[in-house]
N, C-alpha and C positions, 0 to 999 in steps of 0.2 A: 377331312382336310382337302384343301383344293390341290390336288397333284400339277394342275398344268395350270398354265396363264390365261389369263382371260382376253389379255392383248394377243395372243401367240395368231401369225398369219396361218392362214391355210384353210378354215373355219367353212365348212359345206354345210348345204342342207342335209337332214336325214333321210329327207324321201325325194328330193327331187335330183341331188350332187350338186347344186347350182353354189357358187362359191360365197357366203356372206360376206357382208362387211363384219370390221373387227371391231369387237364388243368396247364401249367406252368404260376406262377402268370407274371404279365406284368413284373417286375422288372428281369426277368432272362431269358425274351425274347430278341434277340443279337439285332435285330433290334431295340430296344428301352434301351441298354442297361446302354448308358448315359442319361437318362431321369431322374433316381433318384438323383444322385450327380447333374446334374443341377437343379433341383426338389428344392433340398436339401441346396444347395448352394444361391439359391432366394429366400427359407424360413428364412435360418438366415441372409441374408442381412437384408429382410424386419422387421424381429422381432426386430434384433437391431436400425434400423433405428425409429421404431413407440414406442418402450418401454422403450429404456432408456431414454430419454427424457421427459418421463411420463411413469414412471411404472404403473399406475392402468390398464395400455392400456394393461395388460398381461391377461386381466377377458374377452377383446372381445374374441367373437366369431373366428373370422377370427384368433386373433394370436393363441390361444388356438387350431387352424387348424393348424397353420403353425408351431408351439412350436415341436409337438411331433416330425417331418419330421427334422428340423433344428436339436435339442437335436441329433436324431438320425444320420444326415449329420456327426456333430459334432464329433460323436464316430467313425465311417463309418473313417473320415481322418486320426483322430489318432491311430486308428488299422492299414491303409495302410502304413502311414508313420512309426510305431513301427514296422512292419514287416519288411517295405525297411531297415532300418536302423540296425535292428536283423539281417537279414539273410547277410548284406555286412559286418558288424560286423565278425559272425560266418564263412566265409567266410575266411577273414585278419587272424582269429586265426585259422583255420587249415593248413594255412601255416605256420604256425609258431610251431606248434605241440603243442599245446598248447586245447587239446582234451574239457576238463573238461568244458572250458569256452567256446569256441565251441559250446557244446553243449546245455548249456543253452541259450545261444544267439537262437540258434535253436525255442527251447523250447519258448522264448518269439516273436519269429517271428511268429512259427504258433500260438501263443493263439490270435498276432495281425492281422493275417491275419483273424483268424476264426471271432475273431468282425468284420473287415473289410467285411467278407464276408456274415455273418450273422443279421448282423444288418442292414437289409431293413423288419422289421417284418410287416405284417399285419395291425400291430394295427397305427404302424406311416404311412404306406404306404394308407390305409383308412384312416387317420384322416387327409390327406393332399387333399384327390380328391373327400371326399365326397363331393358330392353338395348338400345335402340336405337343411343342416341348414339355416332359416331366421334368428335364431333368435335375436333381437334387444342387443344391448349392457345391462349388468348390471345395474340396481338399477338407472333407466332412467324411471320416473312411466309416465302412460297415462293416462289422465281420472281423475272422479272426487269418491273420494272413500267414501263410503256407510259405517253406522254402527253408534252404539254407539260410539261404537272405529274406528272410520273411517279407514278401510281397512283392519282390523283384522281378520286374519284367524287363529282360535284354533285348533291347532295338540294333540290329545292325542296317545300316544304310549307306548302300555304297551306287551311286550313279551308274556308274560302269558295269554294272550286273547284266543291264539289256542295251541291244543296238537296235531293236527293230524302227525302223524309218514309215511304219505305216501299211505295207507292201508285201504280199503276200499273208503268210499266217504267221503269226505272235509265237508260235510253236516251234516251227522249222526251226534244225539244229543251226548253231551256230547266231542265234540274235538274243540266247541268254547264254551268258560267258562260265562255264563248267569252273575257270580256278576260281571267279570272282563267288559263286554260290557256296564251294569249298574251303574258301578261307572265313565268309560271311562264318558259317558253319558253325566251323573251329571256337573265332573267336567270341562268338556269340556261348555256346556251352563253357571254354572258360569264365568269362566274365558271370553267368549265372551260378558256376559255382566256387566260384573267386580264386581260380589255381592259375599257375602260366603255364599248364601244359595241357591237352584235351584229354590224354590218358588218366592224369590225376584230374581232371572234371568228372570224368565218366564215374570213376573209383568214389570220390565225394557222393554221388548225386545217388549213386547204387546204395553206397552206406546209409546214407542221409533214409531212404527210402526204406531200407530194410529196420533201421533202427526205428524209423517212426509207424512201423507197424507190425514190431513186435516179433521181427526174424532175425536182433542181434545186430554186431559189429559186422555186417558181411557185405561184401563186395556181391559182384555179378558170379553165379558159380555156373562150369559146365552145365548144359542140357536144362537150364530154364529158358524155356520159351517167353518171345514178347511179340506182343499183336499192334499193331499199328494202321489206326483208321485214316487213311487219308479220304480226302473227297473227290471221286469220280463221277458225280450226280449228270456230267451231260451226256453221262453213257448209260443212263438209268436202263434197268432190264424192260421197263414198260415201254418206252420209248424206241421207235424203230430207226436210229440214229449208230447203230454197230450193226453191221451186216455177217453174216455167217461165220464169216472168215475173220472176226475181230478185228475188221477196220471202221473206223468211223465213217459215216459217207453223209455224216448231215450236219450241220451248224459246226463248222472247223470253226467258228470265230470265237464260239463261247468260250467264254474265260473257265480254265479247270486246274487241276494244281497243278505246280510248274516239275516238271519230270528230274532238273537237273536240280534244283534244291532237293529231291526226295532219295538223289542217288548221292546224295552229302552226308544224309544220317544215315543212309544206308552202310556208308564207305567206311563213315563214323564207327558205327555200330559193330561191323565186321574186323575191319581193321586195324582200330586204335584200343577201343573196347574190350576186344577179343569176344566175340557173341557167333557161335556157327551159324551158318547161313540158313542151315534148316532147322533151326530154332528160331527163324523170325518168318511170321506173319505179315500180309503185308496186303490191303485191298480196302472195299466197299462194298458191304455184304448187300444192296441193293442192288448192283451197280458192275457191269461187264468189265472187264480187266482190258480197255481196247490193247490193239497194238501196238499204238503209236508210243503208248508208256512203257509197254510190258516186255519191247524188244529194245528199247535202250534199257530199260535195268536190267533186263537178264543176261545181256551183253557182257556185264560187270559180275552181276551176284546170280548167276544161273538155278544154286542151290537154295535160295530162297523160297519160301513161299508164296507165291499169284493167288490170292482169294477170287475168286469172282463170285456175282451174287447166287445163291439156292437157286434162281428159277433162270440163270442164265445162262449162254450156250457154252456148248462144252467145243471150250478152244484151247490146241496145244502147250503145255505150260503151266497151265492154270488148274486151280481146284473150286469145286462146288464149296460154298459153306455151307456146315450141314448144324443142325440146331442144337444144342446139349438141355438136360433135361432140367436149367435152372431155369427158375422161372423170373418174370418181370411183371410187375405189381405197378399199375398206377397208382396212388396216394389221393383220388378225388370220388368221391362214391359214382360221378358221373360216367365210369369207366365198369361199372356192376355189366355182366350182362354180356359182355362182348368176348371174344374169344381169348384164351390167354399167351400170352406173352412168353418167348423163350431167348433166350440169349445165344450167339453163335457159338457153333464148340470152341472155337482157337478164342474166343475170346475168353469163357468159363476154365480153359487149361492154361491160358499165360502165365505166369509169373508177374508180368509187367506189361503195361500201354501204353502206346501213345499216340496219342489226339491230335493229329497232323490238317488245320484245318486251312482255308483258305481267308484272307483278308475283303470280304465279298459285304456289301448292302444288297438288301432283300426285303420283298411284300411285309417280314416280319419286322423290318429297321434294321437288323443286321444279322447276318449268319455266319458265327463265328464259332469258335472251340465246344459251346457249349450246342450250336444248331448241327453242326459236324453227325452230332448221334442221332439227328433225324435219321440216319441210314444205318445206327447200329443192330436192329431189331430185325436183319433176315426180311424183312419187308417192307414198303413206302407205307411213309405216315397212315394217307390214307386209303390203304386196304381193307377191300368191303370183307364186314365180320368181326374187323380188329377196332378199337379205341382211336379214333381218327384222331393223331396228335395237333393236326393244325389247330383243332379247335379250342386251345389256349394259347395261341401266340399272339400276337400285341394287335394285330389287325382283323382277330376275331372276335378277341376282349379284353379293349383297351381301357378297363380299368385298374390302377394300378394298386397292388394287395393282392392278388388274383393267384389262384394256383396255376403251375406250370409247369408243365411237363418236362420241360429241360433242366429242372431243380432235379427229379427223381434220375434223368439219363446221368446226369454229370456223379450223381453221390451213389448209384449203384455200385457196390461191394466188388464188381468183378468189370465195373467197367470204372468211372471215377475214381474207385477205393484200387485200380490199381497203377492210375495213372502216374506215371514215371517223370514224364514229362508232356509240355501243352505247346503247341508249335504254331503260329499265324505265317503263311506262305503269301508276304506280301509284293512278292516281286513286282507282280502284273495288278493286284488287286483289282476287285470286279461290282458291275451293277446286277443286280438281281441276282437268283439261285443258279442260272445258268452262264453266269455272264453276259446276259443276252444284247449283247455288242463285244466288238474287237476290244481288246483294252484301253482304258482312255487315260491322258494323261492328269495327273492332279495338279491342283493349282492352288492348294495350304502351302505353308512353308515346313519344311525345307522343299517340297519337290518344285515348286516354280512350274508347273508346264513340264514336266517330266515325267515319265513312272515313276510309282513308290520306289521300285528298286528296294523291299524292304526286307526283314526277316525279325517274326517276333517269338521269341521263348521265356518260357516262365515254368514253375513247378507251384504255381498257384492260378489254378483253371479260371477262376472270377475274377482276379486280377486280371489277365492276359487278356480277359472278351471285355473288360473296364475300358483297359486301355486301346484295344482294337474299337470300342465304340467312339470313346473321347476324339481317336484321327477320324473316323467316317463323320464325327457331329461337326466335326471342325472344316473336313471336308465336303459335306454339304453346304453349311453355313459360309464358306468363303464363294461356293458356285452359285449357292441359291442366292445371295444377297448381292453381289459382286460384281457380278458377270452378267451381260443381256442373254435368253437365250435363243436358241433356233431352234427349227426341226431339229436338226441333228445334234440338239442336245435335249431332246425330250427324254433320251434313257435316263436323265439326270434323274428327273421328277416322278419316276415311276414310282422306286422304291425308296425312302429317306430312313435314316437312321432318327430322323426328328418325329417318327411316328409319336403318340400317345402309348405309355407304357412300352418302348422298345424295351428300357433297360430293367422292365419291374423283376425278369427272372434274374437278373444280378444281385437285387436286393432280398428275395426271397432266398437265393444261391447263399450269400454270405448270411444271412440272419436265420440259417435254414432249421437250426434248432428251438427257433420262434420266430416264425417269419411273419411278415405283418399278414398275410391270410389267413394264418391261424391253422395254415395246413399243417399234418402231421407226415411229414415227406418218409416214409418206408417203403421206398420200391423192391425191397427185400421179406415184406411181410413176416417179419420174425418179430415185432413188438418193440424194436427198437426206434429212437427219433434218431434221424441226422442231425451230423456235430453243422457249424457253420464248415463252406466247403472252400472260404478263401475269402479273401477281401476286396470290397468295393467302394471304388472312388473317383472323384472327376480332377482332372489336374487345374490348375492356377489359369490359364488360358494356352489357346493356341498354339501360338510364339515362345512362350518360357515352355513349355512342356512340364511343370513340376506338380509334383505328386507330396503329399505331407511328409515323405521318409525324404526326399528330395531338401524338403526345407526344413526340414528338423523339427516338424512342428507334431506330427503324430505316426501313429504303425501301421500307415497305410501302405499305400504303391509306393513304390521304387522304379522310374524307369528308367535305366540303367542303357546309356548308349556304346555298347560295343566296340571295341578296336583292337589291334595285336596289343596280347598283354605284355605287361614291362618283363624285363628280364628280371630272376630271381634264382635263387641258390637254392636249390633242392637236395642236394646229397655232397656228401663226401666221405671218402675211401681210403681208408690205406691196403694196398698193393705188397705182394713178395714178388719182386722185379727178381728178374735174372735168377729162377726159383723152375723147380721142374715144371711146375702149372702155369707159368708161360714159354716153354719148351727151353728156357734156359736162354731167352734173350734181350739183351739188356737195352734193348730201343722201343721204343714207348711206342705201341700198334693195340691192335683191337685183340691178339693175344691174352693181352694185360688183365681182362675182362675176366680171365679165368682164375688169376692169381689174388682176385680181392679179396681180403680175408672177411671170410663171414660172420664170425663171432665178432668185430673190432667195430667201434663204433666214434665217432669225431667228439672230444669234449668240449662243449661250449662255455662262455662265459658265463661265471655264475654257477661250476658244477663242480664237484671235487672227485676226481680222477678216479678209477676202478682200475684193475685188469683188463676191463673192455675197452679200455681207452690207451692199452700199452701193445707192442706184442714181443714176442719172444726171438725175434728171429736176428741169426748172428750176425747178418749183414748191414744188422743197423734198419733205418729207416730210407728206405730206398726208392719210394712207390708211393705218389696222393695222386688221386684220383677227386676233380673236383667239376659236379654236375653245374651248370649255369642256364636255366630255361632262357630260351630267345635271347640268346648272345647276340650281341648288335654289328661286330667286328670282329678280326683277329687278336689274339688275347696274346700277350706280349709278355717281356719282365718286365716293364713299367708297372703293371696291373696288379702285382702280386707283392708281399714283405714277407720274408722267409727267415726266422732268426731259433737259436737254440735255446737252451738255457735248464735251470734249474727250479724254477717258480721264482727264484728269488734275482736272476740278474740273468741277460737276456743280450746273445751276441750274432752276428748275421753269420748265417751258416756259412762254411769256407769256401764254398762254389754253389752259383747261379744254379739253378735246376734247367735240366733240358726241357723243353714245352714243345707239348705237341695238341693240337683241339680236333676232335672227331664231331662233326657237326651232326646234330640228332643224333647219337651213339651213347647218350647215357640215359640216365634212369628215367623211363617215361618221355624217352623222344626230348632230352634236353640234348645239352652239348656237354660234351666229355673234355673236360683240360684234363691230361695227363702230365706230373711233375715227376722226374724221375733223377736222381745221384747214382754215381757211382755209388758201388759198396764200400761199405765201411765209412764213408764221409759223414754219418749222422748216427752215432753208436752210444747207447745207454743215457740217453736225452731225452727231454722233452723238443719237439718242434714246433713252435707255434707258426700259424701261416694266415697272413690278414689279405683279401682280394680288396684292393683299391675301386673307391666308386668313382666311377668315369664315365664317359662318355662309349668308352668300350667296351668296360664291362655291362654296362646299362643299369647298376645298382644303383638305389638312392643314398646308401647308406655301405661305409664299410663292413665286410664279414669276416672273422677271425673263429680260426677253431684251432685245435691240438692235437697231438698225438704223441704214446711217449715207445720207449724201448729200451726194453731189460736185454739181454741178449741171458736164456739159459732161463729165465721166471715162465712159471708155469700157473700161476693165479693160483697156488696151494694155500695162499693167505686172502682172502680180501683186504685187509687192512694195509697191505704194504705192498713192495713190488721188488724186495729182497730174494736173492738168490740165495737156497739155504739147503740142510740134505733132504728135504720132504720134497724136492723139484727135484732131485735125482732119483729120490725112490717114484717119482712119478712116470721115470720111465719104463717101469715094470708095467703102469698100470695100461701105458698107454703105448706099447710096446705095437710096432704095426711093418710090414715089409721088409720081414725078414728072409735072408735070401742063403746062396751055399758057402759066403764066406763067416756070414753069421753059424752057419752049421760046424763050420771045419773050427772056429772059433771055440764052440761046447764041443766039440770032440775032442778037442785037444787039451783040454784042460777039464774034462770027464771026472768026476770023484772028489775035486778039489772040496773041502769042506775045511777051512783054516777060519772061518767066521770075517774073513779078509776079503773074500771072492768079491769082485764087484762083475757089472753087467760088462764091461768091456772084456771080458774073460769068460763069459759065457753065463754068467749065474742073472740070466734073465726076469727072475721072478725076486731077484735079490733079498737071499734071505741067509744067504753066506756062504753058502755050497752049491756046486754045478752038480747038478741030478736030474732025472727021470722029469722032475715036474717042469726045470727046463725045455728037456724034449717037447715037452705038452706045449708051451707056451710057443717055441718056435714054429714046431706043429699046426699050432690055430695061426699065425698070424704070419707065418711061412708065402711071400710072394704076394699079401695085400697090402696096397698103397692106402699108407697114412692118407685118412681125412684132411681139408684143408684147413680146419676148426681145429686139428689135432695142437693140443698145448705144449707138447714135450717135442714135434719135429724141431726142432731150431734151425736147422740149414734146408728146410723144406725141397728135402730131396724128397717127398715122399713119403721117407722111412724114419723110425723111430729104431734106432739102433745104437751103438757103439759110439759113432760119433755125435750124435746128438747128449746120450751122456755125459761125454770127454765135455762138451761145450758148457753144462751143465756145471760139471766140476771145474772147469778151468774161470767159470765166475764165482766162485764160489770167495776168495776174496781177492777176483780181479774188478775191472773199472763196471760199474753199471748194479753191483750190489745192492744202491740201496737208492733205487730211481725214488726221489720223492714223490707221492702221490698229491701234486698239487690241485688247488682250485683255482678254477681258469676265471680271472679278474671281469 
């Protein structure tokens, strides 16, 4: 491919330095002189022959080659024929003396000549002879796509991420904005696993993950470690660019990962997650841990893990990776022979990975999620001894079908097979493996001449490096074609994502169970083939960004654009307000969090009521407790419908409820409304309670749940919610916190055996007489506080005693006997 221009000034001799003149492009060489207009003339045959007949046929590759050349044929004739036609015109009327018009006929002959002559620019004359491009037609997916959301890659993009003006280093604290990286973060993980709070993403993504490999319904548990490869490659250990002391002292410009997105998953991770700090891995097993990263995160997460590479200097902080004994198998016989392969131990012991790469073009077309594991192997690619990886990457052997090494990194067992999640750090994005310029700004849309400002996640590895290629192809393509360039955009041309075969390990990636090489991809050398490792696809064009899942048209990508998610209702509580488990106070605080009954659960519409859905307690219903993720405003009585009833007829409870909102204080960092009555204002009812969709609440849609209350039922029936004597014998069973009046109570009436005796008299185990096995039971349960699940407390003092009995029998047939167990409409 021609990397640089043939016009570009600056053009020397080789042996002498005397300065040439600049080369005349091909199209104004005489020798080839009709080469454009035939060029030009085969472009639009071909474009109208393939497009009208099926216009989508204008999104390939190929027309989109041939579009600009023909467009510009197009203009090219009708400037030569506006000029023939002007100047024979101009011509006829100055014989005729007739000056005036003459001379505009002039006038429009040369403006037609000058397009005629001018119009073979660059950008059509390149976009008709590149040969680079493979790349596959549009919205045509490969492979089988990975995810909660099966093939979803989350774009967050926020401008305001970086301030740098140019001026100094791109690094220096304070020119990428820590909240703006932090919320990117956030909102980016929910939207990947479609929850409104990061707590419930992280919960989903862990299940999601354990469920699909066979460890069960389980969340994240204590003491699994997770290893996490970011890219530090301009601190390579071979490279004399980190000095002794772990400062960088050479090429500050190069582009490397951005430190303050990396302390977002970290914060993530530690904080919202719940993952100890010394359970997580964190480095580039090539690659020195410099300073300038390793003391802004340790600043934060001190107890973290600092990997630096095996062979790199021992600086404080940091640990050597040291090798485990699993081995790594290339998949090409070309690899017979060389020395073998070992995996890092933090990486063979994690639980979980994640592929944290950079948004960078590269010698190889691009270096993304899946080039990241060039530095997974304890060693650089090419290390003399070892299987030199470079020599399958697209600009070693650019043809496409080709085995690839980055097919075997990405689907290894212990590296791919445990990735968690797949991360593109595109804040700054970069040219080459080093960035080797300052950052520059892009000029596709949306970024206008801006940095990316980006961040891309996905839980499908070929998806996410899809869609990381589709902005660099896009992003070449607007600079290569677009724009004049200069010297100082020669970093442009070095490395192009339009290489030949950039993207053929994508197609091997996603087809990797039969990939068109025919490779048998087992980097595990156990006999087994790789499943596909995710799906591959180009979007619609540049400007639309859509991907098939996008357009409903197949199950390919999803790119999925990020923002704060909407508010949603995540829980609801019923509360024993004014109950010893919130110290006995009837004002709605963070208390209250103590008193939520943990057996009780909210009936929804559509459900027909349990015991799980009533409680026993005498005060009535006194306490809702109502979660709302990303509440937008203050939540008011407007916001709320609070009404009684029977199932059958349905009245607004006698007083307002008092409201109070604890922001982030409920389940998973939502918001907390607490709704609280006086006692006794909502006694042996059902309450139904509907949250209004509004503007403040942020709902799309109204939510209504229930809750009912027996005062004295003890769930000794499922089928009903009557108060009968098997909930008074229940207080024997559940008998708890018994104290010295409880004792003076069996003393006193010691021997009684009249077959009458009940527990308020001491006969504890009620079975008709106060005795010895009384003693027993006072005994065991003497001074321990009733459960909060306890069935039989009714005044949740605590205690299962005397008066919780008495409350028991005084329903027996007072008001709340016989709570219907309705279904909630």
């Amino acid at each position: 491919m021609a990397h640089a221009h043939e016009d570009a000034p600056g053009r020397t001799c080789p042996r002498t330095g005397r300065p040439l003149a600049p080369r005349r492009p091909w199209w104004r060489r005489r020798r080839l002189i009709w080469l454009y207009p035939l060029a030009g003339l085969l472009s639009l045959v071909w474009f109208l022959v393939r497009v009208v007949p099926k216009p989508s046929r204008a999104a390939y590759p190929c027309q989109q080659a041939a579009a600009p050349l023909a467009a510009s044929f197009v203009v090219w004739v009708a400037g030569v024929l506006t000029s023939i036609v002007a100047f024979h015109r101009a011509r006829a009327w100055l014989r005729r003396s007739r000056y005036v018009v003459a001379g505009l006929a002039v006038a429009v002959g040369i403006v037609g000549a000058y397009f005629a002559l001018t119009n073979t620019p660059s950008q059509a004359a390149r976009a008709a002879i590149d040969p680079r491009s493979t790349v596959k037609p549009a919205n045509q997916p490969l492979g089988a796509a990975k995810g909660i959301f099966p093939g979803r890659v989350v774009w967050a993009h926020d401008p305001d991420a970086t301030t740098w003006d140019g001026s100094g280093y791109w690094w220096r604290e304070g020119f990428t904005d820590r909240a703006v990286t932090d919320r990117m973060m956030a909102d980016s993980l929910c939207a990947l696993a479609g929850q409104p709070t990061t707590p419930l993403a992280w919960d989903a993504l862990f299940r999601h993950f354990n469920q699909t490999h066979g460890r069960g319904n389980a969340g994240y548990q204590p003491g699994e470690k997770i290893a996490i490869k970011i890219n530090l490659t301009v601190c390579n250990v071979d490279n004399n660019w980190t000095d002794s002391d772990g400062n960088q002292i050479a090429n500050f410009q190069y582009n490397s990962i951005t430190v303050e997105l990396v302390a977002s998953l970290l914060d993530q991770l530690v904080n919202v997650a719940g993952v100890p700090q010394d359970c997580i891995f964190i480095g580039d097993p090539t690659c020195h841990f410099p300073n300038r990263e390793f003391n802004y995160l340790s600043a934060d997460f001190p107890d973290v893990h600092y990997m630096t590479g095996r062979d790199g200097r021992n600086l404080p902080g940091r640990e050597k990776t040291a090798s485990s004994p699993v081995e790594f198998h290339w998949s090409t016989p070309d690899a017979d022979g060389y020395l073998q392969d070992y995996l890092p131990r933090y990486y063979a012991e994690a639980a979980y990975f994640i592929n944290f790469a950079i948004l960078k073009a590269h010698g190889a077309g691009v270096t993304l999620c899946g080039k990241n594991h060039y530095g997974s192997l304890n060693r650089r690619p090419p290390t003399a001894g070892y299987y030199d990886m470079h020599d399958d990457l697209c600009y070693m052997n650019p043809a496409m079908g080709s085995y690839r090494t980055l097919v075997d990194l990405l689907g290894h067992e212990h590296i791919g097979g445990k990735t968690l999640l797949c991360l593109l750090d595109g804040i700054w994005g970069g040219y080459g493996w080093g960035g080797i310029c300052p950052p520059q700004k892009w000029r596709m849309s949306p970024f206008d001449n801006d940095y990316p400002n980006s961040l891309f996640i996905s839980q499908d590895p070929i998806a996410i490096d899809s869609v990381g290629f589709d902005f660099w192809y896009e992003e070449d393509r607007v600079s290569w074609y677009q724009y004049p360039f200069t010297d100082a955009d020669r970093h442009r041309n070095e490395h192009l994502p339009h290489l030949v075969a950039t993207e053929d390990y994508l197609h091997e990636g996603a087809l990797a169970d039969d990939p068109p090489s025919g490779t048998f991809y087992d980097p595990e050398n156990d006999g087994v083939r790789m499943a596909s490792l995710g799906v591959h696809e180009h979007w619609n064009n540049g400007d639309d960004k859509q991907y098939s899942r996008n357009l409903g048209i197949g199950e390919g990508i999803e790119l999925f654009l990020a923002g704060p998610p909407p508010a949603a209702m995540i829980g609801q509580h019923v509360f024993y307000n004014n109950s010893v488990w919130d110290g006995y106070d009837p004002a709605a605080n963070a208390a209250d969090d103590g008193a939520v009954a943990p057996d009780k659960v909210a009936l929804h519409a559509g459900q027909t009521a349990t015991f799980d859905n009533c409680t026993g307690y005498a005060a009535g219903l006194n306490g809702v407790m109502i979660d709302i993720a990303n509440l937008p405003a203050a939540f008011t009585a407007e916001d709320i419908l609070c009404s009684v009833g029977d199932g059958a007829a349905w009245a607004p409870v006698p007083l307002e409820p008092a409201i109070a909102v604890r922001f982030g204080e409920g389940a998973f960092r939502s918001d907390r409304i607490t709704l609280t009555w006086p006692d006794g204002t909502i006694v042996g009812q059902w309450l139904r309670v509907v949250v209004v969709a509004n503007e403040r609440t942020g709902l799309a849609d109204p939510a209504a749940f229930w809750f009912g209350n027996a005062p004295g039922e003890t769930g000794d029936v499922d089928a009903d919610a009557t108060v009968t004597a098997s909930d008074a014998a229940g207080c024997s069973v559940h008998v708890a916190g018994l104290d010295l009046d409880d004792f003076a109570t069996l003393k006193n009436n010691f021997g009684r055996a009249d077959g009458g005796v009940t527990f308020a008299l001491g006969d504890y185990d009620i079975d008709g007489d106060v005795d010895l096995d009384d003693f027993v039971v006072l005994k065991r349960n003497f001074g321990t506080l009733a459960a909060p699940d306890n069935p039989c407390d009714h005044n949740r003092d605590g205690r299962v005693n005397a008066a919780d009995w008495t409350i028991v029998m005084t329903h027996l047939t007072g008001p709340g006997t016989a709570l219907p167990l309705i279904t909630a409409p």
